[in-house]
C-alpha positions in Angstrom: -14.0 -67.3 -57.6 -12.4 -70.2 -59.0 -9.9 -70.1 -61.8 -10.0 -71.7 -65.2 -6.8 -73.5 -64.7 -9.2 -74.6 -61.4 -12.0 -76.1 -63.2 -9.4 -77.7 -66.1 -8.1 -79.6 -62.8 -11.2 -80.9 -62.1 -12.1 -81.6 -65.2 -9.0 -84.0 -65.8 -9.6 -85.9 -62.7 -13.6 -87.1 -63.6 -15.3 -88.7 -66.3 -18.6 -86.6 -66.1 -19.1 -83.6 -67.4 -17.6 -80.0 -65.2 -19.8 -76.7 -66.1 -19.0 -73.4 -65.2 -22.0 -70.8 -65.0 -22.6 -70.2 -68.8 -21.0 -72.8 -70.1 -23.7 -76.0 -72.1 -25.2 -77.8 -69.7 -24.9 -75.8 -66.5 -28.4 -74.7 -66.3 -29.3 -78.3 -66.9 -27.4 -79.7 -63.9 -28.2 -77.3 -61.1 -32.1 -76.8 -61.8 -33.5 -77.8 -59.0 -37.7 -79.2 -59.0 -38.3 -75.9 -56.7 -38.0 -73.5 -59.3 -37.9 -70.8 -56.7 -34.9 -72.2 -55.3 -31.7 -71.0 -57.4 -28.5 -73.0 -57.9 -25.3 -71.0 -58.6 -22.5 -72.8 -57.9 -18.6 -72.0 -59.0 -18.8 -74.6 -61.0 -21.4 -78.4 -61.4 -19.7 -81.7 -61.6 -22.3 -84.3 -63.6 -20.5 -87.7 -62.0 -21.2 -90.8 -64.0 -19.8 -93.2 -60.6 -18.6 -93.5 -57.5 -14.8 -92.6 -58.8 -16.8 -89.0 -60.2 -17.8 -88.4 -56.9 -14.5 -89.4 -55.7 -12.4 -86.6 -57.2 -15.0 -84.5 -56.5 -14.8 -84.3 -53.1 -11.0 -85.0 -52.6 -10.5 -82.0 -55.0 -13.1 -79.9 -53.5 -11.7 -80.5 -50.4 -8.2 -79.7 -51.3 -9.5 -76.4 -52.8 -11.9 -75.5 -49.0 -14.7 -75.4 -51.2 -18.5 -76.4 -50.1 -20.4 -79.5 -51.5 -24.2 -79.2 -52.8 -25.5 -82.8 -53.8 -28.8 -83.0 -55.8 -30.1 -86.2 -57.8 -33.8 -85.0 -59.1 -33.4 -81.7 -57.3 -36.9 -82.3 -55.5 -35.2 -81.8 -51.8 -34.4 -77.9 -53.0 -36.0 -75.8 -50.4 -33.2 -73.0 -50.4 -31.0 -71.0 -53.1 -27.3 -71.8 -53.4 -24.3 -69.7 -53.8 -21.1 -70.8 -54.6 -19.1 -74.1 -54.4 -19.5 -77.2 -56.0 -22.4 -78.6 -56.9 -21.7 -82.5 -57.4 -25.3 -83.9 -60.1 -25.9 -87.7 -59.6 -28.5 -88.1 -61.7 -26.4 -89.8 -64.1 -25.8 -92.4 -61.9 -28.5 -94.9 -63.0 -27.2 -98.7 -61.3 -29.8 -100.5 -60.6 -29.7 -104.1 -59.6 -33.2 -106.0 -58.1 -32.2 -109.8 -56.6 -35.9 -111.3 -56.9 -34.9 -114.3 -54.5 -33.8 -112.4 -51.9 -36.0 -109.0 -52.6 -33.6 -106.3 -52.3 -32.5 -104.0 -54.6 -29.2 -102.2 -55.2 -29.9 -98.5 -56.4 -27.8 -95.7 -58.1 -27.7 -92.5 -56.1 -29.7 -91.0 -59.2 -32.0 -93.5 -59.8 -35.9 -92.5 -58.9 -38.6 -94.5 -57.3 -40.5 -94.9 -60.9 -37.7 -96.1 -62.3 -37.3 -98.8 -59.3 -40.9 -99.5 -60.0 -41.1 -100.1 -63.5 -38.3 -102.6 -62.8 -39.8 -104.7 -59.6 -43.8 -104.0 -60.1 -42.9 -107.0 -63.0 -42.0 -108.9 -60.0 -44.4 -108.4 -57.7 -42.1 -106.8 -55.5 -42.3 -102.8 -54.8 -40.4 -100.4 -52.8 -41.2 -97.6 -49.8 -41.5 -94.8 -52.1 -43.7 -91.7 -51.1 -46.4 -89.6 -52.9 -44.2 -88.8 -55.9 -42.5 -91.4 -58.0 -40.3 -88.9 -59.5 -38.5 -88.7 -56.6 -34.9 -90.0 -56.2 -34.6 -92.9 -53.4 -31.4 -92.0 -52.0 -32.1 -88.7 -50.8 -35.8 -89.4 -50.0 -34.6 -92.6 -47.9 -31.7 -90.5 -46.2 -34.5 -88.5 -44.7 -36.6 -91.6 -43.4 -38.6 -91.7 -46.3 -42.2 -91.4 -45.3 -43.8 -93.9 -47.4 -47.5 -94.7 -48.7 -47.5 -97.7 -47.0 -46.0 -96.5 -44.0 -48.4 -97.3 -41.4 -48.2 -101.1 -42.9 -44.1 -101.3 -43.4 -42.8 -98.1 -42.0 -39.9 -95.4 -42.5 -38.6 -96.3 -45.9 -35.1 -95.8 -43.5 -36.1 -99.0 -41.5 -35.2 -101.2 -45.0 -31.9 -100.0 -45.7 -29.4 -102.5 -45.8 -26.4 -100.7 -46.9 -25.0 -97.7 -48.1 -22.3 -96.8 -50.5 -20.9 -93.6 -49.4 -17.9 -91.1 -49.9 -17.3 -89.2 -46.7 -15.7 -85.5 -47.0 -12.1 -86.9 -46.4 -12.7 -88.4 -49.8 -12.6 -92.2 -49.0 -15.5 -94.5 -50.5 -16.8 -96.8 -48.1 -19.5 -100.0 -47.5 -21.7 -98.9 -44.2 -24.1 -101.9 -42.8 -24.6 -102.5 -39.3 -21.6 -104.5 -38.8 -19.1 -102.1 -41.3 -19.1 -99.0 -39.5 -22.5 -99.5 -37.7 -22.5 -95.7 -35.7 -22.4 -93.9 -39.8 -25.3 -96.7 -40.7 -27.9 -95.6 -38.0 -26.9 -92.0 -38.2 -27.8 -91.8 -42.2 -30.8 -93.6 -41.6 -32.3 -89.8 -41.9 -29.5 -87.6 -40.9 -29.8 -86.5 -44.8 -27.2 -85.1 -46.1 -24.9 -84.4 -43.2 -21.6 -87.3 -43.6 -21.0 -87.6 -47.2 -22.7 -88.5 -50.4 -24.0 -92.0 -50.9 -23.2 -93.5 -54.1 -25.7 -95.9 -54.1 -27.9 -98.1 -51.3 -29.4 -101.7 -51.2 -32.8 -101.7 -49.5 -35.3 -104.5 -49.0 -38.5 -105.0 -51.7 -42.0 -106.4 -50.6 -44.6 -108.2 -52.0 -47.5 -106.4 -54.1 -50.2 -108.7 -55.6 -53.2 -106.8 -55.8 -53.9 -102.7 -55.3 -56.5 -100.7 -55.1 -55.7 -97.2 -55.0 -56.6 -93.3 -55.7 -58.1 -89.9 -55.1 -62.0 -88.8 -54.4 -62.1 -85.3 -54.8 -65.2 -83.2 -52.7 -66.2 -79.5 -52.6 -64.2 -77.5 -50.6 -67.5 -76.1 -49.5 -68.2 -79.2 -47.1 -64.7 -79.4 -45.8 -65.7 -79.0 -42.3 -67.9 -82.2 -43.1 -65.5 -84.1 -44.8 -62.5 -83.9 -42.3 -64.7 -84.5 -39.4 -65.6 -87.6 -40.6 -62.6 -88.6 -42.0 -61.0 -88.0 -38.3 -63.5 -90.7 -37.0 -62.8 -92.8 -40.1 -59.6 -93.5 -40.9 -58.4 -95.4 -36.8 -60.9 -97.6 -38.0 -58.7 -98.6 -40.9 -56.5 -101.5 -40.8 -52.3 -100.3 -40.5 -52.5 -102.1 -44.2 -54.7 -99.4 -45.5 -53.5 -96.1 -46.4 -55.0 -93.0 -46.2 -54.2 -89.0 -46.2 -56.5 -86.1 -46.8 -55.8 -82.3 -47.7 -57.2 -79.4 -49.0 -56.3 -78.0 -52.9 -56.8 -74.7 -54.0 -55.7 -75.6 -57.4 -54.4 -73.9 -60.3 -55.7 -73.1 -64.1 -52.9 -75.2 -65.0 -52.0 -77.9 -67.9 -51.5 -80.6 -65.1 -55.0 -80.5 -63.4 -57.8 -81.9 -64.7 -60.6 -79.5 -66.6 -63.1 -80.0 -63.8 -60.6 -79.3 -61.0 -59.0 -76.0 -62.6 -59.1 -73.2 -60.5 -61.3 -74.9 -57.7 -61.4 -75.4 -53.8 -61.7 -78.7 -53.1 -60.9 -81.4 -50.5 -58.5 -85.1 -52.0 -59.0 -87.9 -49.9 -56.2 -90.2 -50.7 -56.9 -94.2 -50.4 -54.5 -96.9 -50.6 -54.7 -101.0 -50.7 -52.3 -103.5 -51.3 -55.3 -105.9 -51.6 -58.5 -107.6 -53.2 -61.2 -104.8 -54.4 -63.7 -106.2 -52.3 -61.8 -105.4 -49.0 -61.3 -102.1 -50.4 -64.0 -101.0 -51.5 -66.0 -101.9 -48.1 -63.2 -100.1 -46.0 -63.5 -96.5 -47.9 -67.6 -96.9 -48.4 -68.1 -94.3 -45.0 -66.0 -92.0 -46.9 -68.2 -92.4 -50.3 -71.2 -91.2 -48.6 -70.0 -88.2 -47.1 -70.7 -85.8 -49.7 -71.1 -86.1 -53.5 -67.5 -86.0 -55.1 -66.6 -84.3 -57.9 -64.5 -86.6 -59.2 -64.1 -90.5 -57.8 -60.6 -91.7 -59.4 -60.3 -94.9 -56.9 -60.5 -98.2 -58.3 -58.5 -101.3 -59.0 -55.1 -100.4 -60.7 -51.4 -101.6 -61.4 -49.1 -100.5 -58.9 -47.3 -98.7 -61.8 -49.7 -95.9 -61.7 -49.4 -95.5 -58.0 -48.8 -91.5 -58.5 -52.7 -91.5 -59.1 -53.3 -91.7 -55.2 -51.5 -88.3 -54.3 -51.7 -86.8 -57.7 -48.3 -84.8 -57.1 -47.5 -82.3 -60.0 -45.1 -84.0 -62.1 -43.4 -80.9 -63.7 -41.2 -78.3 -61.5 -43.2 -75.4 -60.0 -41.7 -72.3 -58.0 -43.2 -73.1 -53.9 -42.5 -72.6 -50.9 -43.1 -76.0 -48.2 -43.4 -76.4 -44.0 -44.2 -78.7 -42.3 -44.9 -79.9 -38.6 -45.5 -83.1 -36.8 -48.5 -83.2 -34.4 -49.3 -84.8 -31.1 -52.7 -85.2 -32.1 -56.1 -83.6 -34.2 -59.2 -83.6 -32.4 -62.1 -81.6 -32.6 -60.7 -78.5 -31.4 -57.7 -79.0 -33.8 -60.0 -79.1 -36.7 -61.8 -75.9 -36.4 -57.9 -74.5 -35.7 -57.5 -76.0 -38.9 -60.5 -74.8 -40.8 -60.5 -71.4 -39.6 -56.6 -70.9 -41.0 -57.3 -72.9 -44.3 -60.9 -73.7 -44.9 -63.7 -72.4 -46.9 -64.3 -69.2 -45.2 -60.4 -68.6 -44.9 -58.2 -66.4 -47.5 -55.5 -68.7 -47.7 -54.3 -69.0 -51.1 -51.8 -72.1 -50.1 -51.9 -74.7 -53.1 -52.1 -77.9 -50.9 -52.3 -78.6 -47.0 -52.2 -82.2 -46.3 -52.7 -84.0 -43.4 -51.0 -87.8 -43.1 -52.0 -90.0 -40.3 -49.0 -92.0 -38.8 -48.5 -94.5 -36.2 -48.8 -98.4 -36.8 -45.4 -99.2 -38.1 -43.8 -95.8 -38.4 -44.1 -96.2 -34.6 -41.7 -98.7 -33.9 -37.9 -98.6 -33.6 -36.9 -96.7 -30.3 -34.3 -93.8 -29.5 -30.5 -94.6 -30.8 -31.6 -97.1 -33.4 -31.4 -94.3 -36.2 -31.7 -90.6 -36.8 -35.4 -90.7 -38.0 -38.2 -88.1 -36.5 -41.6 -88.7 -36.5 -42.1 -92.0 -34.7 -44.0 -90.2 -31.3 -46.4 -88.8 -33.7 -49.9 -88.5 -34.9 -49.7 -86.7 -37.9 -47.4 -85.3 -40.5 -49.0 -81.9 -41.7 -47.7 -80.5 -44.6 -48.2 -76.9 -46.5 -47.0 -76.1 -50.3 -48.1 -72.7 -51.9 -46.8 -71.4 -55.2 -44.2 -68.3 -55.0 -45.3 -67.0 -58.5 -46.5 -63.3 -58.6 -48.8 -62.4 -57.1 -48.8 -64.9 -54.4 -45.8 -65.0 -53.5 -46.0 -62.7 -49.9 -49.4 -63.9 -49.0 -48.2 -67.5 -49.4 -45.3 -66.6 -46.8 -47.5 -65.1 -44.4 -49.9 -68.1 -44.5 -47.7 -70.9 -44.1 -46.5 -69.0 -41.3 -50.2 -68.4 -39.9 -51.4 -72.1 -40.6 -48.5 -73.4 -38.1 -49.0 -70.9 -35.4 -52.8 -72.3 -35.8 -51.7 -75.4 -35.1 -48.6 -74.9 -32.9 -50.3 -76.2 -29.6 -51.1 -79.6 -31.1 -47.6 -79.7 -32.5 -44.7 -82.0 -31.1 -42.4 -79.0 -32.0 -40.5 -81.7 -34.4 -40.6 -82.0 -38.3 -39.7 -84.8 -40.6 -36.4 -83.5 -42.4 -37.8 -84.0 -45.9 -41.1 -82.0 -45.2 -39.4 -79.2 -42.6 -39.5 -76.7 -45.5 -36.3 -73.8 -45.6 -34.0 -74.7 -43.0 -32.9 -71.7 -40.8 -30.9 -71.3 -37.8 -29.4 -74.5 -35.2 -32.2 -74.4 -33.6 -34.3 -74.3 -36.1 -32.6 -77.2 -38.1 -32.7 -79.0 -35.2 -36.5 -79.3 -34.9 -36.0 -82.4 -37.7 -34.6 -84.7 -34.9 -34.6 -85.8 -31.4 -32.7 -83.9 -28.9 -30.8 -87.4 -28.6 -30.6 -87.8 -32.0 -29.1 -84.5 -33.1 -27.0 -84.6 -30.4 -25.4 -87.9 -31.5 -25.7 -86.0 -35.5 -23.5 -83.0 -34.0 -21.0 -85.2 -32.6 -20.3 -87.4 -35.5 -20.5 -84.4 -38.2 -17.5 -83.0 -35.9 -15.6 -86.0 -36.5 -16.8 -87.5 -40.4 -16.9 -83.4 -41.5 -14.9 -81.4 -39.3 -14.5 -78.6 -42.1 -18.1 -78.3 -42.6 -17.8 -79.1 -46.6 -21.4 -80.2 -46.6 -23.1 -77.5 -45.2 -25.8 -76.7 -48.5 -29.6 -77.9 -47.6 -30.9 -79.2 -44.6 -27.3 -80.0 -42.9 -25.8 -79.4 -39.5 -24.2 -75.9 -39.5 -20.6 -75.8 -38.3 -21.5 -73.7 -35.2 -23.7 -76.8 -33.9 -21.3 -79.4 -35.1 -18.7 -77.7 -32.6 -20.9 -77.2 -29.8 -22.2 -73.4 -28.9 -25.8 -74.1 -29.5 -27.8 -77.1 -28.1 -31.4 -78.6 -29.1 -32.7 -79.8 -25.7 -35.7 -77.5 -26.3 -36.7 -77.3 -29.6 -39.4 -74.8 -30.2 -43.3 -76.3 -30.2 -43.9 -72.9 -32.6 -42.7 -72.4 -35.6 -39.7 -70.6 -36.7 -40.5 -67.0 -37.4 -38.1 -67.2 -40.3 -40.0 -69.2 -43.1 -38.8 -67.5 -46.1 
C-alpha cells in the first residue's frame, strides 16, 4: 500500500490530477467502458502531456510499482488491482496537415473527434466500428478498420510514435529512429511503453454510402447463406460484415428492435449511390427487413453502419480468427447461435477480411490476422441473470467453430487474456517471439504487465508459442 507522503511525491512532480481510491475524481479516471471490468489501482494519475506521463513512469518505476494505461477505457477486458493507473484522456493534441494528409493525435484523442476535424476536409482516418474509440490504443493493436479490405490494418499508416518507455525516457520512433520499437508497436499493444501521441496518414472521402438492414432472426440460416455467396463478389472498396443481435429492452436500441432476434448486415461505400445501391441489391431481396437504415450519408455519422452501443455496458468479449466459412461452417454456426439455439450472447459478428488486410509479410510488424478469412467476434452482457450462461456460450460458440479457426486472434478482439500461451494466440509465433525478446530488453522489470501484455515469465523465456492452440482457451472468464 502506498503512503500518503507516496502519493504527495507524485503529486509534486505532474501537472494532472493524482487520486487515491476515495478521493474526487478517482472513480472518474479508472472507469473503464467494460463496466464488468474493475479498476482499483493504489493510486490514478490524470496526465495532461507527455512530461505527466514522464514522471509517471520514472516515479513508478523508482517505487517497483506496475503501470495500467487507459484513454477511453474501451480495451478493458480484465479487473485491475493495484499500481498505478496513468488516464490519458486529457491529452487532446490534435494536429491534421491537409497538404500532406496526416494527422498528429493526442494519446486521448478518439476517432470521432479526429473525424469531426478531417471529414471537413475530405480526408478520414482507419477507425473501426465505434467512433468512441481512442486511436492510439485501437491502432497499437492493428486497428481493424471499416475500410479495411480497401486500405488495410489501421497499423499499416502509422508514421510515428511518441512514446515513453519504462526506463522513463520520451522518445520519436519511425522507421529510421529506432525502426525495431516502430514495427514491434505496430500491434504489439501495450507491451514497450505508453505512446504519447502518433501521426498516421488520412485518405480521401468524397462520397459514402453506408448503414445497417436489419432481418428476422427467424431466416438466419437464409440470410448468411446468401450473404457467404455475396459478399466475394464485392469489390475490396466495399465493406461489408454481418452478425446476429439478440438485443436488449434498452434506451439505446430502437423501439422496433427491443428485445428481438435479429440478423444486421453491415454495408459500407466510399462512393456514388448508384454503385452502391446496385452492389447491396442481392442482399435487399433476401428477406423482408425490419428495418433498412442504408442510404446516402456524411461520413460523420459513420457509427450508423455498426450501430455500436455508445454508453458503457458490463460484457464479456472473444474472439477468433478463421481459415475459412463454408457451408459446413455455417450450420456449426447456426446450430451454436442461431434461431433454434439458446444462446443468450448479445452480438456475434462475422467480418470478412483479406484484400488489403492481406498484404505486408512476416517481420514487417506485429499485426495478426493477415493469413485470414474472417475475424469472428462474440459480446454478451454479464448483468444478472446472464452472466454464467454468457460464459458458457462464448466458450461453446468457439469450440463450434475451433476447426475452422487459425488458432490466432486479433489482440483488440481476443477477449480476457490468460496464460503465455494463451496471450500468445494474438500473434505469430515469429512475431511474439521477436515481442518476448524486445519486452526483455525495453521492460525488463515487467512494469507494464496490466491488459493484454507479455507476462514476465514469457518475456524471459520458459514458455514458447510455436504451437498456439487452434481451440480456445478453457479459461474465458
Amino acid at each position: 500500500m502506498l503512503s500518503l507522503e507516496e502519493i504527495q511525491t507524485l503529486a509534486a512532480l505532474v501537472a494532472g490530477p493524482v487520486t487515491a481510491p476515495g478521493a474526487p475524481g478517482y472513480a472518474e479516471d479508472t472507469a473503464a467502458f467494460n463496466l464488468a471490468a474493475v479498476y482499483r489501482p493504489d493510486v490514478a494519475l490524470g496526465a495532461m502531456n507527455a512530461a505527466d506521463v514522464v514522471a509517471g513512469i520514472q516515479w513508478a518505476a523508482a517505487h517497483n510499482i506496475p503501470i495500467a494505461v487507459q484513454a477511453t477505457g474501451h480495451g478493458a477486458n480484465s479487473s485491475i488491482e493495484g499500481g498505478l493507473l496513468i488516464n490519458t484522456s486529457r491529452m487532446q493534441d490534435l494536429q491534421i496537415d491537409s497538404v500532406e494528409r496526416t494527422a498528429r493525435i493526442g494519446a486521448g484523442v478518439k476517432w470521432r473527434s479526429l473525424l469531426a476535424a478531417s471529414v471537413p476536409l475530405g480526408l478520414v482516418g482507419l477507425h473501426g466500428s465505434s467512433t468512441d474509440v481512442g486511436v492510439v490504443g485501437y491502432t497499437l493493436g492493428g486497428g481493424l478498420p471499416l475500410l479495411g479490405r480497401a486500405y488495410g490494418f489501421a497499423a499499416d499508416h502509422v508514421r510515428s510514435f511518441e512514446i515513453v518507455t519504462p526506463d522513463g525516457v520520451l522518445r520519436h520512433v519511425d522507421a529510421e529512429h529506432e525502426p525495431e520499437l516502430f514495427r514491434l508497436l505496430r500491434g504489439g499493444k501495450g507491451n514497450f511503453g505508453i505512446v504519447t501521441s502518433l501521426t498516421c496518414n488520412l485518405l480521401p472521402v468524397d462520397e459514402f454510402y453506408g448503414g445497417g438492414i436489419f432481418f428476422p432472426g427467424t431466416d438466419a440460416a437464409n440470410v448468411l447463406s446468401t450473404f457467404n455467396r455475396w459478399w466475394p463478389t464485392l469489390p475490396t472498396k466495399a465493406a461489408t460484415s454481418i452478425a446476429l443481435l439478440r438485443l436488449p429492452d434498452l434506451d439505446f436500441v430502437p423501439p422496433p428492435l427491443r428485445a428481438q432476434f435479429v440478423v444486421h448486415l453491415r454495408f459500407a461505400y466510399p462512393g456514388p449511390q448508384e454503385e452502391a445501391e446496385t452492389l447491396l441489391a442481392p442482399m435487399r431481396m433476401v428477406s423482408s427487413p425490419i428495418m433498412d437504415m442504408v442510404g446516402p450519408m456524411s461520413y460523420l455519422d459513420v457509427d450508423m453502419v455498426h450501430f455500436d452501443p455508445q454508453e458503457p455496458l458490463p460484457y464479456e468479449e472473444a474472439g477468433a480468427l478463421l481459415h475459412s466459412f463454408d457451408g459446413d461452417a455455417e450450420a456449426a454456426f447456426l446450430a451454436a447461435a442461431g434461431p433454434d439455439s439458446d444462446c443468450p450472447l448479445i452480438l456475434i459478428e462475422l467480418r470478412p477480411l483479406g484484400g488489403a488486410l492481406s498484404l505486408g509479410g512476416v517481420g514487417t510488424d506485429a499485426v495478426s490476422g493477415r493469413d485470414a478469412a474472417f475475424s469472428l467476434l462474440a459480446i454478451g452482457l454479464t448483468a444478472p441473470p446472464i452472466a454464467t450462461a454468457t460464459t458458457a456460450a462464448i466458450r461453446s460458440l468457439l469450440q463450434a467453430m475451433a476447426p475452422y479457426s487459425t488458432g490466432r486472434t486479433l489482440v483488440n478482439f481476443h477477449g480476457t487474456p490468460g496464460d503465455a500461451t494463451d496471450r500468445a494466440r494474438a500473434w505469430s509465433p515469429q512475431a511474439y517471439e521477436e515481442l518476448a525478446t524486445a519486452k526483455s530488453r525495453w521492460d525488463p522489470a515487467n512494469l507494464l504487465r496490466f491488459g493484454h501484455t507479455i507476462r514476465a515469465e514469457a518475456a524471459q523465456g520458459p514458455e514458447r508459442a510455436d504451437r498456439p492452440a487452434p481451440a480456445p482457451p478453457a479459461e474465458l472468464s
